[in-house]
ZAMARGU-647883 format. One record per residue (C-alpha): residue in three letters; x, y, z; residue number from 1. Coordinates in Angstrom, 1 decimal. Example, Ala and Ser with C-alpha at 12.3 -4.5 7.8 and 13.67 -1.06 7.14 Angstrom:
<node resn="ala" east="12.3" north="-4.5" up="7.8" resi="1"/>
<node resn="ser" east="13.7" north="-1.1" up="7.1" resi="2"/>
// end
This chain:
<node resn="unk" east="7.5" north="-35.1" up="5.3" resi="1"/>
<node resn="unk" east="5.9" north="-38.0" up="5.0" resi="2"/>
<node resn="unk" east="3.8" north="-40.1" up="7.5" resi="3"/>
<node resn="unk" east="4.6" north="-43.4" up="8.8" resi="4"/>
<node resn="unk" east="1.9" north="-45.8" up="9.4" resi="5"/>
<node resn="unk" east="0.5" north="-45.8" up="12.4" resi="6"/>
<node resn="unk" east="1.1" north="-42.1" up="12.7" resi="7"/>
<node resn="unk" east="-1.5" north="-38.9" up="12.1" resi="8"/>
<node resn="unk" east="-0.6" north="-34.9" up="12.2" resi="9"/>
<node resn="unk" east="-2.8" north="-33.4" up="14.4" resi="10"/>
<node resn="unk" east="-4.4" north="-29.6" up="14.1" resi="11"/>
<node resn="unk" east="-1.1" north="-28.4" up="15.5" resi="12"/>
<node resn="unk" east="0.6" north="-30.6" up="12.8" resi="13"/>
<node resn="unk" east="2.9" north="-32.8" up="15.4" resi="14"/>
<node resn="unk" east="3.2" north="-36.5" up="14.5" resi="15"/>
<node resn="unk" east="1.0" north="-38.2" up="16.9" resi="16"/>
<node resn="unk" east="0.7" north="-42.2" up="17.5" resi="17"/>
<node resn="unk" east="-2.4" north="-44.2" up="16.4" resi="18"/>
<node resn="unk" east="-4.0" north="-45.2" up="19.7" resi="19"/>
<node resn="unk" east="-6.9" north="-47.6" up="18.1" resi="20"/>
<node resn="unk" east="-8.3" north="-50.4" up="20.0" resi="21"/>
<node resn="unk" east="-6.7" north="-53.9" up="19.6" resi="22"/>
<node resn="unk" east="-10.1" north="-55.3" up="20.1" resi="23"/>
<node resn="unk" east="-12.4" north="-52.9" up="18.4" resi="24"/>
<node resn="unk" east="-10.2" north="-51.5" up="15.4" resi="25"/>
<node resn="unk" east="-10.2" north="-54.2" up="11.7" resi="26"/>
<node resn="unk" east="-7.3" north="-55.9" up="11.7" resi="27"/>
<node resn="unk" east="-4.3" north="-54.9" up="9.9" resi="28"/>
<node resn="unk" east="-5.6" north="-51.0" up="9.6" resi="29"/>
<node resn="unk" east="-4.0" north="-48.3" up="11.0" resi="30"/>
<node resn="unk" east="-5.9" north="-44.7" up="11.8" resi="31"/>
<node resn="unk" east="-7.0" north="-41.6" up="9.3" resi="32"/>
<node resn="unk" east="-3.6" north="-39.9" up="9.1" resi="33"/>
<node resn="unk" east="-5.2" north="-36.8" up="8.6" resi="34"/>
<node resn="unk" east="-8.0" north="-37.5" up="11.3" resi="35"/>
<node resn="unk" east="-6.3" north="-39.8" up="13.8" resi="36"/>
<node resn="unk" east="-9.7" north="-42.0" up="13.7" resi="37"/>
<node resn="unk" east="-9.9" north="-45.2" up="13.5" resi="38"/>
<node resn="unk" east="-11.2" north="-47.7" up="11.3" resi="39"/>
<node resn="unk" east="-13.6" north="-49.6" up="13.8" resi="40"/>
<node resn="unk" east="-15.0" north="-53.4" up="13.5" resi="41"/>
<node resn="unk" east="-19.1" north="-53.4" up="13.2" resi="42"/>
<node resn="unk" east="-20.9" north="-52.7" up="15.7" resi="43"/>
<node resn="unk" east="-17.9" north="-50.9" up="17.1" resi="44"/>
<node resn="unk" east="-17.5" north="-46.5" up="17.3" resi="45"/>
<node resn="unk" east="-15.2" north="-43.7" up="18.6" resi="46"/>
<node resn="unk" east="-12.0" north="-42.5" up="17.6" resi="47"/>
<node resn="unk" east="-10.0" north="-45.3" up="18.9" resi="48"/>
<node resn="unk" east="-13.2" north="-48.0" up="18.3" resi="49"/>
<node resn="unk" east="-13.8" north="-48.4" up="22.0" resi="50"/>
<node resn="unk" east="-17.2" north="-48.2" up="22.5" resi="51"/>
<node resn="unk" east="-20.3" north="-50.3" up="21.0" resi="52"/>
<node resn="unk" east="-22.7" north="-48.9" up="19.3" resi="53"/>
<node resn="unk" east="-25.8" north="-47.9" up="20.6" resi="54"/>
<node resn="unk" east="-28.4" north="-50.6" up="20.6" resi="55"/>
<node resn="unk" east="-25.6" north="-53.1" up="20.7" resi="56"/>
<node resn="unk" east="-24.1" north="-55.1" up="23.7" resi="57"/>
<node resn="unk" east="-21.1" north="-57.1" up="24.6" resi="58"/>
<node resn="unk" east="-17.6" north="-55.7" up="25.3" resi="59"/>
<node resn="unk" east="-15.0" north="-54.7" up="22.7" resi="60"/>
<node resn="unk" east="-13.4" north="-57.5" up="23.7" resi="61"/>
<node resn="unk" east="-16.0" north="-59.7" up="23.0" resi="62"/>
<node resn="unk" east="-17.3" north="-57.9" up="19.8" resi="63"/>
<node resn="unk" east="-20.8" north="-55.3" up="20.1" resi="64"/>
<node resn="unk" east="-23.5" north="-57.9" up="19.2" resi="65"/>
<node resn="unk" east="-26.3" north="-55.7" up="17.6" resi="66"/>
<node resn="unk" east="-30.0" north="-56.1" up="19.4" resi="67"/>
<node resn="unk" east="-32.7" north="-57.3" up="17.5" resi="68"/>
<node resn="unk" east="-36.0" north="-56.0" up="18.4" resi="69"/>
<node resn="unk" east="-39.6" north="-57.2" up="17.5" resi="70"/>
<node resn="unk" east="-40.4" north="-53.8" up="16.7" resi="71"/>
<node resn="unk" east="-38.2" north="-53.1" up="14.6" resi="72"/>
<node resn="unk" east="-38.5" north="-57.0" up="12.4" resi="73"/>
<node resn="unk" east="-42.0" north="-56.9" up="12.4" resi="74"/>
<node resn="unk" east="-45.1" north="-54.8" up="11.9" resi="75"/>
<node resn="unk" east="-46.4" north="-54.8" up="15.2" resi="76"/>
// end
C-alpha cells in the first residue's frame, strides 16, 4: 500500500504522521517515508528540524544564524 504524503512506516511498519517543524523543515517538503526525518532548513538538525546546529544561534523560529569565528576566517 502505498504512502501518503506526509506519512512514513516505521520499524513496526504502522503509518505514522510527519511531525517536522513548521519553522525549521524547507517549505513544501514532507519527511523520508522510509525514515520519518525531515528535510531541515540550513543551519537547522534533528528529525523533526528542531534544533540549530552546533555553532549556530537564534531560534527555529527565527532561523540558526551560523557563528563566524576569527579563527576559523583567518590564519591567526
Amino acid at each position: 500500500m502505498a504512502l501518503n504524503d506526509g506519512h512514513w512506516k516505521n520499524k513496526n511498519k504502522d503509518c505514522v504522521k510527519c511531525n517536522c517543524s513548521e519553522y525549521g523543515s524547507v517549505e513544501n517538503t514532507y519527511c523520508d517515508k522510509e525514515s520519518g526525518r525531515c528535510y531541515c532548513k540550513p543551519g537547522v538538525t534533528g528529525d523533526n528540524c528542531d534544533t540549530c546546529l552546533p555553532h549556530h544561534y537564534g531560534t527555529i523560529q527565527s532561523g540558526c544564524k551560523g557563528i563566524v569565528s576569527k579563527h576559523y576566517c583567518c590564519n591567526l
